[in-house]
N, C-alpha and C positions, 0 to 999 in steps of 0.2 A: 199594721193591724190585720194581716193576712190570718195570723195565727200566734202560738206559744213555742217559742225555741229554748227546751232543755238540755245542758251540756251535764255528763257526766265525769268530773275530771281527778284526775288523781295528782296534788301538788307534793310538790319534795324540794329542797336543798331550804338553804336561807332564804331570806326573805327579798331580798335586795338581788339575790341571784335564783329566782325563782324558776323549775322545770317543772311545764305541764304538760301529763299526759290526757288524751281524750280515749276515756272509754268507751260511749257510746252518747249517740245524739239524736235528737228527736224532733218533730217536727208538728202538733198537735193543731188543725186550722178549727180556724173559731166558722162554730152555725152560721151559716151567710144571716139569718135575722139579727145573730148576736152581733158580727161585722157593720150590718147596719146599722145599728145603736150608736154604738162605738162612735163611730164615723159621724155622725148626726149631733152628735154631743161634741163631739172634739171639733164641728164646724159649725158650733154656735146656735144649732137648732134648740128651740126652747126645750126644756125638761124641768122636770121637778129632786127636790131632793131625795124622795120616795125612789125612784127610779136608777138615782147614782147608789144610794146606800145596797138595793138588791142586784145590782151590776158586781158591787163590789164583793160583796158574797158570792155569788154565781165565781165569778172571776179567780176566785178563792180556791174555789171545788175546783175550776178547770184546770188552775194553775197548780193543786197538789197531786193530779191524775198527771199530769205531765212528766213532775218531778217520780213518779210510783212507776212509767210506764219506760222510762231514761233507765229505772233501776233493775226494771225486768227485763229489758233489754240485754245489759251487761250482766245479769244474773249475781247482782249484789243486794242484799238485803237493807231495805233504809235504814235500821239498826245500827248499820254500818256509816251513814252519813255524818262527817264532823257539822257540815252548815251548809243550810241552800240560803243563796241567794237569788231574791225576789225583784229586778228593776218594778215590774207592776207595769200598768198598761195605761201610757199617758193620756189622758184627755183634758190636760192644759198645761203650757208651760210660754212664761214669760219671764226671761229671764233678766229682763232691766227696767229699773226704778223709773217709767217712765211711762206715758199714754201709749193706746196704743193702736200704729197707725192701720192696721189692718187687721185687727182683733176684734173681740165684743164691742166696747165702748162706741166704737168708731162704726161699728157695722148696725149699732139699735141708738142712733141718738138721742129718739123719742123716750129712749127708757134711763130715767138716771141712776146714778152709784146709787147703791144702797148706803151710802157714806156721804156722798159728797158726792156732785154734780159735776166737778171741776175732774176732768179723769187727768188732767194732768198729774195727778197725787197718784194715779198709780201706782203700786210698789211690786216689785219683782216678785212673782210664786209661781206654784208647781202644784201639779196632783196629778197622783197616780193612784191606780187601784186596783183590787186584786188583794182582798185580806189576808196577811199574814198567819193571821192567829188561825184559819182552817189551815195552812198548808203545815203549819208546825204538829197542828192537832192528827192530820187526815196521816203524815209523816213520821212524827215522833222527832222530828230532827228540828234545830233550832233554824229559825231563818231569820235574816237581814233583809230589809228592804226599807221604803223611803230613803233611797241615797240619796238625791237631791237637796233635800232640805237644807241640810247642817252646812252645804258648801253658800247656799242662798244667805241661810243666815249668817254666815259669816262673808257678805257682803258681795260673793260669787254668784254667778249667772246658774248656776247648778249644773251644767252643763257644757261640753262633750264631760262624760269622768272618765273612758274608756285611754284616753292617753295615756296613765300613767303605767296600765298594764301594757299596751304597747311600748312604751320607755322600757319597762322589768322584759319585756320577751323579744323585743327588735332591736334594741340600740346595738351599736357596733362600734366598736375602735377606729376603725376606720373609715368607716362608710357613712355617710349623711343619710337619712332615711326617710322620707313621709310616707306615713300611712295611712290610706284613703279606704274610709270605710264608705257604703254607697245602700244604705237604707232609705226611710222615707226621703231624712233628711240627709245630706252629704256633709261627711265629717273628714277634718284631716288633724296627723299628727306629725309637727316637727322636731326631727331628733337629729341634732348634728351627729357629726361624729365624735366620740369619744366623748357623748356629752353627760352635764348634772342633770340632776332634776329639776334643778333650776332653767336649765337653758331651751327645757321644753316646750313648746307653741301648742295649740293646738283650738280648733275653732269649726263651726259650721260653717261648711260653703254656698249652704242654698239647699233648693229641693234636690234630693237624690231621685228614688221612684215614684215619689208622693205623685206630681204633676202627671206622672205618664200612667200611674195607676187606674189616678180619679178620670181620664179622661179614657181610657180600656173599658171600664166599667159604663161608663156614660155610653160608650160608642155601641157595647155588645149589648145593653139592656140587661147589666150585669150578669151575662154569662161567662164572659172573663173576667179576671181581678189582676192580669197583665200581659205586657206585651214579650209574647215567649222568644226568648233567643233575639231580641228586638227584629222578629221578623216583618211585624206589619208597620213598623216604622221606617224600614230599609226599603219600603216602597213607594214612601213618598219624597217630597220636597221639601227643604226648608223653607219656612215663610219668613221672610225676613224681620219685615214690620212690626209683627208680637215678641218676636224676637229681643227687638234692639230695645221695642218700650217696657217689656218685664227686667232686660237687665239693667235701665236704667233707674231700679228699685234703689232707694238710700242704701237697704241691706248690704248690699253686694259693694259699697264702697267703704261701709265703715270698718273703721280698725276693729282688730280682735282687744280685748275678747268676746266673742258674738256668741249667738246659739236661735238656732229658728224653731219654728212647729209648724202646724198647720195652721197658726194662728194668722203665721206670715203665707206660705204656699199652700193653702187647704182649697175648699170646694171655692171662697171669694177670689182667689188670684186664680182658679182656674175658668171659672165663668168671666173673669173680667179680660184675662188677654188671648184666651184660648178657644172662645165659644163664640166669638164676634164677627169675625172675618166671613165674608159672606160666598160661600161659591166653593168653600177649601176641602179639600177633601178630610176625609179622618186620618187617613195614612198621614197626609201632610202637617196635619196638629200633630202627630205623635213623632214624626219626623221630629219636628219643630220641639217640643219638649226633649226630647232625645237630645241636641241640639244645646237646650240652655242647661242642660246637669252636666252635659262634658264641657261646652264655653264658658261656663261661671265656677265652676271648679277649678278649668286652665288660667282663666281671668284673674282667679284668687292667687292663686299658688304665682302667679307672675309677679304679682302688686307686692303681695306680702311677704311673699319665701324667697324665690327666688333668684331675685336682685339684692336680698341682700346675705346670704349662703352660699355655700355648696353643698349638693344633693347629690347623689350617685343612685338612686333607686326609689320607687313608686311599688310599695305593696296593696296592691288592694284586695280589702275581702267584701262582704254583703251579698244581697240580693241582686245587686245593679252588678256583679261582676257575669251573671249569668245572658246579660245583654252583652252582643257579641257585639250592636253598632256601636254603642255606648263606649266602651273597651277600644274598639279601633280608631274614635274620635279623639278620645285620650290621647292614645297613642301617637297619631297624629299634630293634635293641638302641641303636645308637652315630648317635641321629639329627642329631645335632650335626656330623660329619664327612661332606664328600661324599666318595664312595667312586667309585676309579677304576681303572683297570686299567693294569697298569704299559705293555701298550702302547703307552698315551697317550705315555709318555715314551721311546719306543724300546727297551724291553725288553719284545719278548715273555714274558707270563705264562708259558708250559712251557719257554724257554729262558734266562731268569730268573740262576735258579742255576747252570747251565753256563757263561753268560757272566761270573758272580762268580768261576768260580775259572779263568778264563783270565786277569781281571785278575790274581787274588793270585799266579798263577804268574810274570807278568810282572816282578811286584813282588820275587817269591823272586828273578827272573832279577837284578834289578837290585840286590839286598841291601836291599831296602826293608821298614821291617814290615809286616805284616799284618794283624796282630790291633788291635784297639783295649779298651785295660785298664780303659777306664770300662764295659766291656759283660761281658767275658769275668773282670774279678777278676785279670787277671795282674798282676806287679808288675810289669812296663815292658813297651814296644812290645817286638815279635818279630819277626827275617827267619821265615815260616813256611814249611812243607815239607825234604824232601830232594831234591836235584836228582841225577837219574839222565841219564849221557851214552849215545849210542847206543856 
């Protein structure tokens, strides 16, 4: 929730053999009031519907000034745009037919369903926001967004969908691949070598920057929004004890296919294991979150990759590659994998996931699926998103 990442990209060949290039890339941060919102909503703080509908407007503008400001950059005219796609800016996502353990339900028991009091009937959604129909209008160019849905409804968790573009841009003949994306939340993708699309894994590992974010912000009085170069973590200590009790979250053992939010790692999981300890210093919580995004990433990839593949290389891109401790703990924890930056391979690390979902727009443009059912749980491929015309 830093901001808005617009990739400008130029795609060519087949579809199955897809090359992208990146024109130009951008980086638009949200008003720290608007960030507050955001944040406050996406962590269960009461609102009204009044307040999400003018969010989603607002978000609209911001999100078509992004995609105008990506094109002035490269000095292309949006005239020239086949399709932007929109992911939209989440402020809920649960992606299993189930209650939920550290969600709404569970955090206001005084308040019941509007349906039904039994939250165990919960069912799997998503929402995002960020009106489409301004950025097609403010644009002229048609845009894709709500990707999640169509994978939900057809009985997928909605999420990671970024695997399959990583499948079309990293897979190799030879080489096993995962790729670790390290946003709020930490994503990976398994691609054996010389693999289908069928054989492709891929799942949420846990909190990426979420934890070390919410707890930067808490420490500086929001005058930071994170820990740069993970310098004021690399000053402190691990704490062990919040340590060992957040990973023994159910999350972190259950089989894929999984996907978290803030619903599981937001402001509730960081006041319950990270604001407790009495006497610790800040360096040492940030230490300590530092700590569970590289040991529950290494945790994961051990349980479920692993042991039972072969892997020759760790790409990672995100936010979380700009954390140097972050990266050396990796490295460390998972000495077996050389770890590399997805630049190596033409994708810049911060524009990563913008350039994923200008593929999967392209793919919406063309009726192509998007999602891949070995990662996300759906029962068959899906065209994802809605196409909104200027």
């Amino acid at each position: 929730m830093d901001g808005i990442d617009a990739a400008l990209v130029r795609l060519t060949g087949p579809h199955d053999e897809l090359r992208v290039r990146l024109l130009a890339f951008a980086t638009v941060p949200y008003p720290s009031r608007l960030r507050r919102q955001l944040l406050g909503i996406a962590g269960a703080e009461h609102t009204t519907a009044e307040t999400i509908s003018q969010l989603n407007f607002l978000l609209g503008d911001l999100f078509a000034e992004a995609a105008l400001k990506v094109c002035r950059r490269a000095a292309v005219s949006p005239q020239r745009l086949s399709v932007i796609g929109s992911h939209g800016q989440t402020i809920f996502h649960q992606g299993f037919h189930q209650g939920f353990p550290q969600g709404r339900a569970a955090a206001h028991p005084h308040r019941p369903s509007p349906l039904r009091s039994d939250v165990a009937t919960e069912r799997a959604s998503t929402l995002q926001i960020g009106e489409p129909a301004i950025i097609a209008e403010r644009t002229g160019a048609p845009v894709v967004a709500d990707f999640r849905t169509a994978d939900i409804a057809a009985g997928g968790q909605g999420a990671p969908l970024v695997p399959l573009v990583d499948y079309l841009l990293l897979r190799d003949a030879r080489q096993g691949t995962v790729a670790l994306n390290i946003g709020g939340i930490a994503n990976v993708t398994l691609i054996p070598a010389n693999a289908r699309p069928e054989d492709v894994l891929g799942f949420d590992t846990g909190p990426g920057n979420m934890v070390l974010d919410a707890l930067v912000r808490r420490f500086t009085k929001g005058r930071k929004t994170y820990d740069a170069a993970g310098r004021l973590g690399a000053r402190g200590k691990v704490l062990e004890p919040p340590l060992v009790a957040a990973l023994r979250l159910p999350f972190f053992k259950r089989q894929p296919p999984k996907s978290a939010g803030r619903e599981q790692f937001g402001e509730r999981f960081v006041s319950r294991y990270f604001l407790r300890p009495r006497g610790a210093r800040s360096s040492d919580m940030l230490r300590t979150a530092t700590e569970l995004t590289a040991r529950s990433i290494a945790d994961t990839l051990r349980r479920f990759a692993l042991s039972a593949a072969n892997y020759d290389r760790l790409i990672v891109s995100g936010g979380g590659t700009h954390n140097r401790l972050l990266l050396r703990r990796l490295g460390e924890l998972l000495p077996q994998l050389p770890v590399y930056l997805s630049d190596r391979f033409g994708l810049p690390v911060d524009a990563k996931e913008a350039i994923a979902f200008a593929v999967l727009a392209d793919r919406t443009l063309h009726g192509l699926p998007g999602n891949l059912p070995s990662v996300t749980g759906a029962r068959r491929p899906v065209v994802l998103g809605k196409i909104v015309r200027s």
